[in-house]
matplotlib code that plots the C-alpha trace (Angstrom):
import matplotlib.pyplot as plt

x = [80.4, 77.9, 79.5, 79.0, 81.9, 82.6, 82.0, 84.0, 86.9, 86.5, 89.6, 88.9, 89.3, 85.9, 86.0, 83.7, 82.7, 84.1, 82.2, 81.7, 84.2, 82.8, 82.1, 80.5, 77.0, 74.6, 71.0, 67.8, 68.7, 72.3, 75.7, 75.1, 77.6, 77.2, 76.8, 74.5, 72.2, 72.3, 68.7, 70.2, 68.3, 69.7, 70.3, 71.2, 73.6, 73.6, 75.5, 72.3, 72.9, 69.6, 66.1, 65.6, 66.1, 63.2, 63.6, 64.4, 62.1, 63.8, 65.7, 66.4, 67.2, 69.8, 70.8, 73.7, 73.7, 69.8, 68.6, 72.3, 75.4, 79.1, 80.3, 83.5, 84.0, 85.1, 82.2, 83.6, 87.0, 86.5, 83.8, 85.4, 82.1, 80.9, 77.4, 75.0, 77.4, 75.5, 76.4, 74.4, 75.2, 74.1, 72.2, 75.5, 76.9, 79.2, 79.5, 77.9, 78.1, 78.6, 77.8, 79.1, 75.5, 72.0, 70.6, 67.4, 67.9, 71.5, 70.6, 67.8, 70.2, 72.9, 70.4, 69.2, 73.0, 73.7, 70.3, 71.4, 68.3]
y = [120.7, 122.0, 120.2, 116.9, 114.9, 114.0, 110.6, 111.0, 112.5, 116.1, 118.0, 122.1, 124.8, 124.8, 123.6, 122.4, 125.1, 127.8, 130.4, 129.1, 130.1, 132.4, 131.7, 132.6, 131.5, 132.2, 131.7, 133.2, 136.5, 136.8, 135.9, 136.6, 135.3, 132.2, 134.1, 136.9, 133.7, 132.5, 133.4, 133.5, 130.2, 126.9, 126.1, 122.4, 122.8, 119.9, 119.2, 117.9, 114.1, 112.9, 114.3, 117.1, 115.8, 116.1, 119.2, 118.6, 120.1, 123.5, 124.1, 125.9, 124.2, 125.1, 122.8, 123.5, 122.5, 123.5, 126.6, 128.5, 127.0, 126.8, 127.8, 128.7, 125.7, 127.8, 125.7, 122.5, 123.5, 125.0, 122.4, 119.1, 119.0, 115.8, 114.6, 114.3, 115.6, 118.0, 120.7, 121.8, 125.4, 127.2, 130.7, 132.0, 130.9, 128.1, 124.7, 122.3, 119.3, 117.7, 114.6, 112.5, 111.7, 113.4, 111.8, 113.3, 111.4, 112.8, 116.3, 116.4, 115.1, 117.3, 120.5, 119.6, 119.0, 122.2, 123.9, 122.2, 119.7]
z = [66.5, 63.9, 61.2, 60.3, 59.3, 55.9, 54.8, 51.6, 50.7, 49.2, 47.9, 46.6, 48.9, 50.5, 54.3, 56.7, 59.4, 57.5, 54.7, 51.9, 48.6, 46.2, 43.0, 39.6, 38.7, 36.0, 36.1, 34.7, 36.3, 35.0, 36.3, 40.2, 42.7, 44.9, 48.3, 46.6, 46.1, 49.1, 51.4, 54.6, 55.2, 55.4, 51.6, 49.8, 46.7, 44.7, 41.4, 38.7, 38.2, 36.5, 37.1, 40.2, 43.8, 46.2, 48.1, 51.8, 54.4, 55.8, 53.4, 50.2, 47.1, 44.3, 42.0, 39.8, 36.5, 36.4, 38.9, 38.0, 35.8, 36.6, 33.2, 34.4, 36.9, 39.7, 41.8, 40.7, 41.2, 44.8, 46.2, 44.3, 43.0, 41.3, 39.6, 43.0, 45.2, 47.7, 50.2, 53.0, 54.1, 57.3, 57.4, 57.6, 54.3, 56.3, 55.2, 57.4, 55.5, 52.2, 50.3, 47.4, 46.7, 47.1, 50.3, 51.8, 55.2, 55.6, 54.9, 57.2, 60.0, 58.8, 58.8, 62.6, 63.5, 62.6, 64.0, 67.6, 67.7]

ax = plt.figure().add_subplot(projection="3d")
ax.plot(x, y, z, "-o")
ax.set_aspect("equal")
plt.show()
């Protein structure tokens, strides 16, 4: 499989393997929807817990609670997201894997999971 298995529990409606939920998102250029921000690149969503990860090589970054904001916590609600918790998605806006903590290592093996490498 692409996916890499959860090591934590994660309740919400978002599922490994399949397309990501939608949801809401404001940033610098307005309130934009999750998949319109999504580069069609492997992309890290993590939930801002302290001061900015370090961004993992292939990969785009976007960290909510700083790059774009939940305010109405549809993102929270659909991805159980928690302070640190992080969510790798594939080109094609599937969840590949997801975290309870920011974790450069198990991105990076998550991401070349995914790529088949």
């Amino acid at each position: 499989p692409l996916s890499t298995p959860d090591e934590a529990p994660f309740g919400g409606s978002a599922r490994l393997g399949a397309p990501v939920p939608d949801a809401p998102l404001r940033g610098e250029d307005g309130k934009r929807f999750l998949v319109e921000r999504l580069p069609g690149a492997f992309t890290v969503l993590t939930v801002k817990n302290g001061a900015r990860p370090q961004p993992v090589p292939g990969a785009r970054m976007i960290v909510i609670g700083e790059d774009v904001h939940d305010d109405a916590g549809l993102f929270r609600e659909r991805f159980d997201a928690t302070p640190g918790a992080s969510y790798v998605l594939r080109p094609d806006q599937h969840l590949t894997a997801r975290f309870r903590s920011f974790s450069p290592a198990r991105i990076g093996a998550a991401i070349r999971r995914a790529a088949g490498c």
